[in-house]
GUTOR-572872 format. One record per residue: x, y, z of N, C-alpha, C, CB in turn; residue in one letter. Coordinates in steps of 0.001 Angstrom, whole numbers, m for minus. Glycine has a CB too. Layout:
! GUTOR-572872
     nxx     nyy     nzz    caxx    cayy    cazz     cxx     cyy     czz    cbxx    cbyy    cbzz vogu
       X       Y       Z       X       Y       Z       X       Y       Z       X       Y       Z    A
...
This chain:
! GUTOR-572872
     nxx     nyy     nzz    caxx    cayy    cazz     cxx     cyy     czz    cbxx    cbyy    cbzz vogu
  m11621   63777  m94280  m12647   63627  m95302  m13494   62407  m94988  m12018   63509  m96709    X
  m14760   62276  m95231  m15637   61576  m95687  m15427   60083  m96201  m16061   62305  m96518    X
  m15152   58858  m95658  m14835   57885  m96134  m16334   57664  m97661  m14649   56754  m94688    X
  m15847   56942  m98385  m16483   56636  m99553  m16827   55096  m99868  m15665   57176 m100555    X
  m17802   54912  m99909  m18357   53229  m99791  m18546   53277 m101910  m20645   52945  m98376    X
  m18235   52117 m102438  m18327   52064 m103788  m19761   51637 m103555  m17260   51124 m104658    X
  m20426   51196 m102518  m21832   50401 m102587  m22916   51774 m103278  m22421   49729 m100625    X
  m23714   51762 m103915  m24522   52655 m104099  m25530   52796 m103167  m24936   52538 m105165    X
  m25412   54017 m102865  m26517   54885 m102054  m28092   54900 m102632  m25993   56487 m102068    X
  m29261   54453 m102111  m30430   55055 m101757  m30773   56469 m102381  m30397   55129 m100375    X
  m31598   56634 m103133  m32332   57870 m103788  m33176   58288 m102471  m33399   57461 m105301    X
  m33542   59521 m102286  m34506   59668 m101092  m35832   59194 m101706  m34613   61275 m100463    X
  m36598   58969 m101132  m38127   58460 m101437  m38797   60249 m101632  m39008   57258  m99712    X
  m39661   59786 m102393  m40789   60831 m102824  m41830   61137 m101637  m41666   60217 m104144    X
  m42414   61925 m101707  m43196   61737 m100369  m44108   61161 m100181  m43575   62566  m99873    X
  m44605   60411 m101847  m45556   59066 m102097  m45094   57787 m101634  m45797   58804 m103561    X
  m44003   57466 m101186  m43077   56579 m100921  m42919   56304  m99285  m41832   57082 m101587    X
  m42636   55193  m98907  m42316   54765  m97642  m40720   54555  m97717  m43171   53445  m97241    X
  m40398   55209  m97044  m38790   54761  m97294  m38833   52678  m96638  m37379   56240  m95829    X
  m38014   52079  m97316  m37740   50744  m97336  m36892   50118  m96257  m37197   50507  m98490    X
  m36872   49850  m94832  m35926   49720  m94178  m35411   47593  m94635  m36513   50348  m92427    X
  m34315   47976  m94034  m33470   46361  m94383  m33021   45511  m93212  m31957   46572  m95218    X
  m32937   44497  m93876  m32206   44001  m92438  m30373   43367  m92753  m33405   42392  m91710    X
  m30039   44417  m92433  m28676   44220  m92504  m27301   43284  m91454  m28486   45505  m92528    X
  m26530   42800  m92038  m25840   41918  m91173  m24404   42400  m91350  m26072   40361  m91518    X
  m24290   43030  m90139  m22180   43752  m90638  m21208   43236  m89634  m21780   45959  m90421    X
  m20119   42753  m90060  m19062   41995  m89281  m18288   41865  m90190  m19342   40723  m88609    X
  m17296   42192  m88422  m15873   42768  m89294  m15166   40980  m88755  m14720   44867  m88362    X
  m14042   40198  m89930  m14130   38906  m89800  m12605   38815  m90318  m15403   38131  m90599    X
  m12039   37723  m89850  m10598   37228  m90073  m10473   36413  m91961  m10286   35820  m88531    X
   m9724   36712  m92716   m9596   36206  m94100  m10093   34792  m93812   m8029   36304  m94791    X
  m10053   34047  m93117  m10358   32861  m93026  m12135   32710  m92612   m9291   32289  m91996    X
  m12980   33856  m92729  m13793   33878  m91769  m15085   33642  m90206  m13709   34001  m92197    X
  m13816   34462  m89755  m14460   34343  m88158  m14026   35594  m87829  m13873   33073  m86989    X
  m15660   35849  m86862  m15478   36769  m85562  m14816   37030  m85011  m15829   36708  m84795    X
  m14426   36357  m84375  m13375   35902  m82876  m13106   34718  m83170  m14037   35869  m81212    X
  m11464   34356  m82864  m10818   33316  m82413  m10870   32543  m81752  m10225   33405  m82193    X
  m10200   31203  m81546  m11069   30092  m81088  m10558   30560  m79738  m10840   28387  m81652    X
   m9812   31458  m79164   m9982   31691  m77850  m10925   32812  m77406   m8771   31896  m77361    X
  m12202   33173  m78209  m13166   34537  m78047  m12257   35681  m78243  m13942   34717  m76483    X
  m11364   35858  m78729  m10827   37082  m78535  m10493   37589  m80295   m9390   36916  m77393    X
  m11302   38705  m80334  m11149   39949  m81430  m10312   40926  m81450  m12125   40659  m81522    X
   m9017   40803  m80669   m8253   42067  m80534   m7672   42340  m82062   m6987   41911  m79324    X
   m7723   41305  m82988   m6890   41410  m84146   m8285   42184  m84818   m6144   39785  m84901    X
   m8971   42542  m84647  m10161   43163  m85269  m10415   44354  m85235  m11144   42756  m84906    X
   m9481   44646  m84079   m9674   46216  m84043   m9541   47171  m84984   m8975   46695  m83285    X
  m10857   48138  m85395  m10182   49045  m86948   m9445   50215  m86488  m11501   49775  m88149    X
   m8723   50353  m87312   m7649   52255  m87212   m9245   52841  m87548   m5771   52902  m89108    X
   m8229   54379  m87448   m9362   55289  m87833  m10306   55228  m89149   m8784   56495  m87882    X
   m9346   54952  m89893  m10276   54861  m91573  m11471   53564  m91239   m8871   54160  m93346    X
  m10616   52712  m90918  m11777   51601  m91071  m13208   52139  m90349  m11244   50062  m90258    X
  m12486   52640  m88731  m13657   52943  m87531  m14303   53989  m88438  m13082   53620  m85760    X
  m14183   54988  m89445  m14696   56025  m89823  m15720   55674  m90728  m13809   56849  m90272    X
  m15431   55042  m91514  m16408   54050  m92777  m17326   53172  m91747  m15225   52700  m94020    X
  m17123   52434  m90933  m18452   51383  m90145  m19388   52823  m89270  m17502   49759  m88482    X
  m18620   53490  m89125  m19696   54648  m88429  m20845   55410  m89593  m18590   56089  m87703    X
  m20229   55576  m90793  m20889   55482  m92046  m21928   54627  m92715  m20115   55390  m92667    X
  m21688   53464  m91982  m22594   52608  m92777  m23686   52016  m91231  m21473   51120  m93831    X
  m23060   52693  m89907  m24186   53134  m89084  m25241   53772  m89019  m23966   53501  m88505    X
  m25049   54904  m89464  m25779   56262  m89458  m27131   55791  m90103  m24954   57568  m90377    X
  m27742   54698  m91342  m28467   54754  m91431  m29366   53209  m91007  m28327   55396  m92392    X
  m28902   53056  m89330  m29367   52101  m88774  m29997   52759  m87756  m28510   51130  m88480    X
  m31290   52075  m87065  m32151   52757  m86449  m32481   51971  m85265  m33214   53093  m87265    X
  m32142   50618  m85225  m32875   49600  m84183  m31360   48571  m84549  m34954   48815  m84732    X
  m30754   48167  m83066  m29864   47062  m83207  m30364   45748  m82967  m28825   47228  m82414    X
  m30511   44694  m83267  m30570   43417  m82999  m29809   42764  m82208  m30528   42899  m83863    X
  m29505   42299  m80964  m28627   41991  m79895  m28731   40151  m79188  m29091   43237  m78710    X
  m27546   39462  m79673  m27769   38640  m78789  m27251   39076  m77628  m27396   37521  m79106    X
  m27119   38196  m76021  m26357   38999  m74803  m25275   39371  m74746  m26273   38512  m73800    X
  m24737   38092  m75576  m22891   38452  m75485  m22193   39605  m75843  m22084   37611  m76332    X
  m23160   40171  m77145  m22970   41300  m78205  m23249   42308  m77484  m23809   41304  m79492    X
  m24319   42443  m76729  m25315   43757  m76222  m24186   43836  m74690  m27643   43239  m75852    X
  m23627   42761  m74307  m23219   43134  m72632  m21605   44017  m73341  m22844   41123  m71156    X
  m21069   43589  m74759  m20180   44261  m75033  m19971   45615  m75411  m19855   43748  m75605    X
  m21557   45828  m75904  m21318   46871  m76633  m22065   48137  m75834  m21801   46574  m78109    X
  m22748   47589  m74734  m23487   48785  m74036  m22382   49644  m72894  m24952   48058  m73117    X
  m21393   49033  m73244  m20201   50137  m72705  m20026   51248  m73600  m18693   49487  m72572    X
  m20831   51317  m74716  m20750   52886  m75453  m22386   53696  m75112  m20479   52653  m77590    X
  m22850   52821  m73785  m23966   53956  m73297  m23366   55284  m72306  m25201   53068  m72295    X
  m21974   54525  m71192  m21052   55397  m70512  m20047   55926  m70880  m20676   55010  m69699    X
  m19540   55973  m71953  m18008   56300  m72460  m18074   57963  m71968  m17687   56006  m74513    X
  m17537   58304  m72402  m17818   60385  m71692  m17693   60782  m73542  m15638   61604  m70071    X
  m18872   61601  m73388  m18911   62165  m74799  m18034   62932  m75339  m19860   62804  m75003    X
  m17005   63562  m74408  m15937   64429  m74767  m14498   64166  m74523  m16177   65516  m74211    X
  m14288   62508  m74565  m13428   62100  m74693  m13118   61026  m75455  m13208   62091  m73888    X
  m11850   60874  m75632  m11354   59648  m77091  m11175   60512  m77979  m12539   58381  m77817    X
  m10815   59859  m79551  m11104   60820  m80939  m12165   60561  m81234  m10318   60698  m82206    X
  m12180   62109  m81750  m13553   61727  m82562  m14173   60587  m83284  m13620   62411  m83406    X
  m13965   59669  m83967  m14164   58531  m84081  m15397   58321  m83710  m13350   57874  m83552    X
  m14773   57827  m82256  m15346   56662  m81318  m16401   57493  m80777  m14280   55947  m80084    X
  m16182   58947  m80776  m17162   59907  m79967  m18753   60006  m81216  m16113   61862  m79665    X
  m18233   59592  m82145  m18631   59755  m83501  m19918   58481  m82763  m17226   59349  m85088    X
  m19418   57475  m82854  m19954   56028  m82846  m20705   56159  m81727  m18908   54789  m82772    X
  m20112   56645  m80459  m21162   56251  m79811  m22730   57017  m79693  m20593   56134  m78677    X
  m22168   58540  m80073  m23670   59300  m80307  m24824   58276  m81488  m23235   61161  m81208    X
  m23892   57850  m82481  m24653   56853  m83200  m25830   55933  m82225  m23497   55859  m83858    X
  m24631   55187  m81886  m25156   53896  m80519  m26393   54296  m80120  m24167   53811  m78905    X
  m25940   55381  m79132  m27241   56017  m78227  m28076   56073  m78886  m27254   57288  m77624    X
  m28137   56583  m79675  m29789   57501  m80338  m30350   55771  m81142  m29326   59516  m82246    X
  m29835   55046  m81330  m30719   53884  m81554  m31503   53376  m80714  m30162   52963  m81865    X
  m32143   52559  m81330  m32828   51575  m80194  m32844   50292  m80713  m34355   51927  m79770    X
  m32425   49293  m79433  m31893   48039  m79456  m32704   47247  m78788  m30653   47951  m78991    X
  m32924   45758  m79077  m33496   45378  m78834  m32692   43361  m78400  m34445   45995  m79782    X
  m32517   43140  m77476  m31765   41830  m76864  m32965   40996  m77316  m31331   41765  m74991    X
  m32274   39598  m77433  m33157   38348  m76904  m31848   37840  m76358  m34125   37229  m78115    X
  m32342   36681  m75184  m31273   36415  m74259  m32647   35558  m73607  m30284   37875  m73340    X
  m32577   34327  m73225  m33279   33493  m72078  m33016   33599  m70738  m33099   32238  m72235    X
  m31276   33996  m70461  m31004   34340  m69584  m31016   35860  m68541  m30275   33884  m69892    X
  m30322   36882  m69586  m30321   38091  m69023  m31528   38557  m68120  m30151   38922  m70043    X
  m31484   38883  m67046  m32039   39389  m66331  m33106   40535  m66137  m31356   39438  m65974    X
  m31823   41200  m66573  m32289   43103  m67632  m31534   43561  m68560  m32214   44653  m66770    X
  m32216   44711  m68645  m31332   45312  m69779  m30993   46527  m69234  m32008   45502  m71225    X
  m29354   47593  m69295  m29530   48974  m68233  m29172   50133  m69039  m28459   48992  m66787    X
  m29260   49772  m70569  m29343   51015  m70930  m30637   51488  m71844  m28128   51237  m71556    X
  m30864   52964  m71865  m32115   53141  m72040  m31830   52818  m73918  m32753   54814  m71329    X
  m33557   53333  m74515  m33937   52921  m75752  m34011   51739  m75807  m33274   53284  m76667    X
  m33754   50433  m75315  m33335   48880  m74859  m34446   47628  m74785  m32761   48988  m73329    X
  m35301   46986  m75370  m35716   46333  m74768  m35681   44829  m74994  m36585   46818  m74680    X
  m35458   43988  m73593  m35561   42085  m73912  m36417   41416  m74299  m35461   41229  m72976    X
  m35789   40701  m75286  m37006   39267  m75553  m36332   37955  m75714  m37993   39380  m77110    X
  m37005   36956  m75131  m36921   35944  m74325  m36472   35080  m75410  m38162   35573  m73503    X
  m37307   35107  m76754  m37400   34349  m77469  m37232   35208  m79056  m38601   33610  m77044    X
  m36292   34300  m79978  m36038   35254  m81499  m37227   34058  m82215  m33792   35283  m82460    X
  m38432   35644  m82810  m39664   34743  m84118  m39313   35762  m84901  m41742   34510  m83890    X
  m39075   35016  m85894  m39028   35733  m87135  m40116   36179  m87808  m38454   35092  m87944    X
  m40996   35534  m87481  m42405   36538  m87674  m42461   38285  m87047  m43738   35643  m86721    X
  m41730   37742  m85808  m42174   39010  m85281  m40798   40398  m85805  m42356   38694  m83323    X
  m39733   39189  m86183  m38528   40558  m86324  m38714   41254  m87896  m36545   39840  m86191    X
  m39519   39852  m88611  m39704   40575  m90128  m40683   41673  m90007  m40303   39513  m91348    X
  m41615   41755  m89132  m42780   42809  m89039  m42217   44013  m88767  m43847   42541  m87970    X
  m40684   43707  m87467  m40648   45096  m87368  m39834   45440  m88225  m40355   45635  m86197    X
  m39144   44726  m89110  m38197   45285  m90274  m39543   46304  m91350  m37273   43544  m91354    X
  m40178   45467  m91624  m41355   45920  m92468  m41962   47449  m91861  m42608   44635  m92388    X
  m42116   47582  m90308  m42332   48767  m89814  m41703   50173  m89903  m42329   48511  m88874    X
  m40186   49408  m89958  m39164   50558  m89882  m38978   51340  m90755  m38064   50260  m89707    X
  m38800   52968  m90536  m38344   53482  m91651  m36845   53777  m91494  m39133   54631  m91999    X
  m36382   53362  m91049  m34389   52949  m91110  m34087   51479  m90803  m33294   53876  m89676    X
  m33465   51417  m91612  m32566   49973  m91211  m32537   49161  m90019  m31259   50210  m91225    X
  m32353   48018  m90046  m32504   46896  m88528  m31069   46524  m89059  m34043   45236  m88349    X
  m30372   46328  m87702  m29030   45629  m88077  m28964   44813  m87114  m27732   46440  m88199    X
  m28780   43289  m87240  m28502   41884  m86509  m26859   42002  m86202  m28931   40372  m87624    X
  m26927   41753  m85172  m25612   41610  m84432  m25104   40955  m84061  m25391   41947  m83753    X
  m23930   40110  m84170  m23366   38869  m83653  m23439   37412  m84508  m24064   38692  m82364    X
  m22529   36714  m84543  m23009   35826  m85397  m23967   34540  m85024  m21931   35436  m85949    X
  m24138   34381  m83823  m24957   33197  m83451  m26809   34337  m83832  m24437   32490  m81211    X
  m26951   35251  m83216  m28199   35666  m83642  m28044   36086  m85194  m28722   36842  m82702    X
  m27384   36204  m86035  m27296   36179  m87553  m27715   35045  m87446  m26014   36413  m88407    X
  m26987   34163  m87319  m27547   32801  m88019  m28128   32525  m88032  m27449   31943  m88039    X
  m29131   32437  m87400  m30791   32653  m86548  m31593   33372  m88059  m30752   34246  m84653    X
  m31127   34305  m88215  m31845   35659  m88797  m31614   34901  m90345  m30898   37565  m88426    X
  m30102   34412  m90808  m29992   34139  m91965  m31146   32570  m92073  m28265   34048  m92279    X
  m30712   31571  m91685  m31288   30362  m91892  m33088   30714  m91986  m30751   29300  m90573    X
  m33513   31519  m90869  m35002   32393  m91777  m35189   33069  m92786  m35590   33299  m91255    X
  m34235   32822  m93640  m34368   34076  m94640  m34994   35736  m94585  m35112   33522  m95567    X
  m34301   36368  m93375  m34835   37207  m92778  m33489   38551  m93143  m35221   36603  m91166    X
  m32426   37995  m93915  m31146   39128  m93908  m31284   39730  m95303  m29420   38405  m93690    X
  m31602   40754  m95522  m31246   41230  m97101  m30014   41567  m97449  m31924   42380  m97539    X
  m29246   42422  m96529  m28147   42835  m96758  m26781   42405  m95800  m28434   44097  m96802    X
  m25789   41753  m96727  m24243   41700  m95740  m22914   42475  m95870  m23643   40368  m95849    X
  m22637   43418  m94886  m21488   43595  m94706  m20303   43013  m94023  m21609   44342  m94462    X
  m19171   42692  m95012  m18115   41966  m94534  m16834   42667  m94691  m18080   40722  m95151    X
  m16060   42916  m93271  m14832   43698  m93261  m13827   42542  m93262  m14683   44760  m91970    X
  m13259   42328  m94542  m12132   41132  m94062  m10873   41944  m94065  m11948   39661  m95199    X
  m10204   41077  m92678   m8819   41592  m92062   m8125   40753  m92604   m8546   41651  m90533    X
   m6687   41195  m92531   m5609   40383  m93313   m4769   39873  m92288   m4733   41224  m94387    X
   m5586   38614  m92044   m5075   37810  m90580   m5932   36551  m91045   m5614   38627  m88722    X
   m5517   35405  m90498   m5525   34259  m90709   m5814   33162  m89198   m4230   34158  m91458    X
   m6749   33273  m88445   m6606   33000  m86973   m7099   31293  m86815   m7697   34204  m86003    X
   m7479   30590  m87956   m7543   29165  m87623   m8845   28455  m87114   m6591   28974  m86654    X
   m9773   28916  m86857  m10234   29093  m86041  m11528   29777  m85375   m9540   29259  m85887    X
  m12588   29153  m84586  m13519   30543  m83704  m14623   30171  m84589  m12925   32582  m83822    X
  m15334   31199  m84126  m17457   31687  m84444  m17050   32247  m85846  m18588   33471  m83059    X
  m17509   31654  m86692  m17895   32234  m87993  m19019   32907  m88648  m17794   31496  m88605    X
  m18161   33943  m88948  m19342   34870  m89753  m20567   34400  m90722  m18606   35743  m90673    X
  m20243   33382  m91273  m21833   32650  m91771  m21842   31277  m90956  m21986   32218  m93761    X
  m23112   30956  m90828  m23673   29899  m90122  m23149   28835  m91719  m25697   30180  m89528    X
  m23209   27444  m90923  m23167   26314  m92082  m24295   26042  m92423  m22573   25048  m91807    X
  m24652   25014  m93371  m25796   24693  m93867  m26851   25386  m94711  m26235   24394  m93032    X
  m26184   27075  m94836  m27208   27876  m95537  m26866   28182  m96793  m27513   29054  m94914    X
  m27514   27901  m97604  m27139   28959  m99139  m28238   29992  m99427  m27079   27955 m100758    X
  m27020   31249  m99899  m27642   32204 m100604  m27154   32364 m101767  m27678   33282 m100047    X
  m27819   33228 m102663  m27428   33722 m103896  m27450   35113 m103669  m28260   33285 m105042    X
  m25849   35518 m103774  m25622   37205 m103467  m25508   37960 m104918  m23992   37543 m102495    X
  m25538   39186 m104638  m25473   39713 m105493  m24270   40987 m105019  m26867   39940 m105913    X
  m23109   41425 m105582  m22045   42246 m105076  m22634   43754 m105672  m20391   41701 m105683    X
  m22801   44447 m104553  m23018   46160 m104816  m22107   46732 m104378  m24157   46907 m104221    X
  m21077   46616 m103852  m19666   47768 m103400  m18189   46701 m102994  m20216   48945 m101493    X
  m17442   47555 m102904  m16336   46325 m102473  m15404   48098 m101924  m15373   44786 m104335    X
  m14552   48190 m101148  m13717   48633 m101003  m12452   48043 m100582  m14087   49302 m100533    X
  m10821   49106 m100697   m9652   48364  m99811   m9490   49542  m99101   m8159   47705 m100565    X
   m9036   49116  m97590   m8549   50267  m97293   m6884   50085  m96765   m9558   50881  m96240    X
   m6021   51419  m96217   m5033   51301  m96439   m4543   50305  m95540   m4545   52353  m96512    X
   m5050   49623  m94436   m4359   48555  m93581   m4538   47585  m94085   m4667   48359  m92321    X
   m5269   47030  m95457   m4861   46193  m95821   m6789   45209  m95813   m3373   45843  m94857    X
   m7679   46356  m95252   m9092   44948  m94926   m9488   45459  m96292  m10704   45073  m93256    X
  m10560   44944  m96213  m11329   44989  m97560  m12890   44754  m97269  m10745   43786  m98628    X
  m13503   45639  m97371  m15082   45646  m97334  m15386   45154  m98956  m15817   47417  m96890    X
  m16428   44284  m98183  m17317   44016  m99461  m19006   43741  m98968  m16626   42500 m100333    X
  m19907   44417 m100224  m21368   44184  m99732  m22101   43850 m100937  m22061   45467  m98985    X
  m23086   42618 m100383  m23791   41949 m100736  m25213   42322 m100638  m23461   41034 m100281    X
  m25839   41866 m101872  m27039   41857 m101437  m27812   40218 m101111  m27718   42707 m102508    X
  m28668   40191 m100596  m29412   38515 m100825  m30488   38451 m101755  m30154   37858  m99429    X
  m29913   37527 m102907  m31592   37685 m104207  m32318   36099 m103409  m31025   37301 m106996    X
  m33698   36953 m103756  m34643   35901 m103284  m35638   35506 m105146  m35892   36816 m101618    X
């Protein structure tokens, strides 16, 4: 079945209407929150199926990824995976992946090698709010050093947070310091391993 988000769903737009795209921020984070551990490593992050089934859910209505390098060199291993292998799941996720289009900043990276893809040198928030404003699906920021970036501009409307029931001490944290927002809570779920989604909105 159908995982179930308590967050409320989107009415479709009228055809007088522009549908509203967002800029969303989702990370899955240790009770203490962080990314990754102070040794880079997320293996305690990994979701079972329910969890992986619900973040593929709250994919589907993302259209353009936001990529720093570290994020994009990790995750463009779901441009080769073989479409007819793994569980469904993951086969689930990566047709997601593909059909987006992503977009790096990186000073360094060289290139970029998978298609829909393109680099920029430099993150303006002028230019990422325009294309949020362009989109008619969702922008989702990826990683927490380019979040932080995105949050401290006041450029994030929406946060998703998967907290795991682990405690690691430690590591890249899911919010940058120095910023305040005023959230507003639209969904919360538990699921059976024990994480707990919760989503925010940002009032301006």
């Amino acid at each position: 079945s159908t995982p179930r988000s308590c967050s409320p769903r989107r009415t479709a737009p009228s055809a007088a209407e522009q549908p509203v795209a967002r800029l969303v921020y989702a990370g899955i984070t240790s009770l203490d929150g962080y990314t990754v551990d102070a040794d880079g490593s997320f293996e305690w992050a990994a979701p079972d199926d329910e969890v992986h089934a619900f973040v593929n859910d709250l994919e589907r209505g993302v259209g353009t990824y936001l990529y720093g390098r570290r994020l994009y060199e990790t995750m463009r291993v779901w441009q080769t995976v073989p479409e007819d292998e793994g569980p469904e799941v993951a086969r689930d996720f990566g047709r997601l992946w593909r059909e987006a289009d992503k977009v790096v900043y990186s000073a360094t990276l060289a290139e970029v090698t998978t298609p829909r893809t393109r680099l920029e040198r430099t993150f303006e928030p002028s230019a990422v709010r325009a294309l949020v404003d362009a989109a008619d699906r969702d922008v989702s920021v990826g990683g927490a050093t380019l979040a932080a970036a995105a949050l401290r501009a006041g450029l994030v409307d929406e946060l998703h947070q998967l907290l795991h029931p682990v405690v690691v001490g430690g590591g890249t944290p899911y919010l940058p310091g120095g910023v305040h927002l005023d959230l507003e809570l639209l969904g919360e779920r538990r699921f059976g391993s024990g994480v707990v989604h919760l989503h925010h909105a940002v009032l301006r």
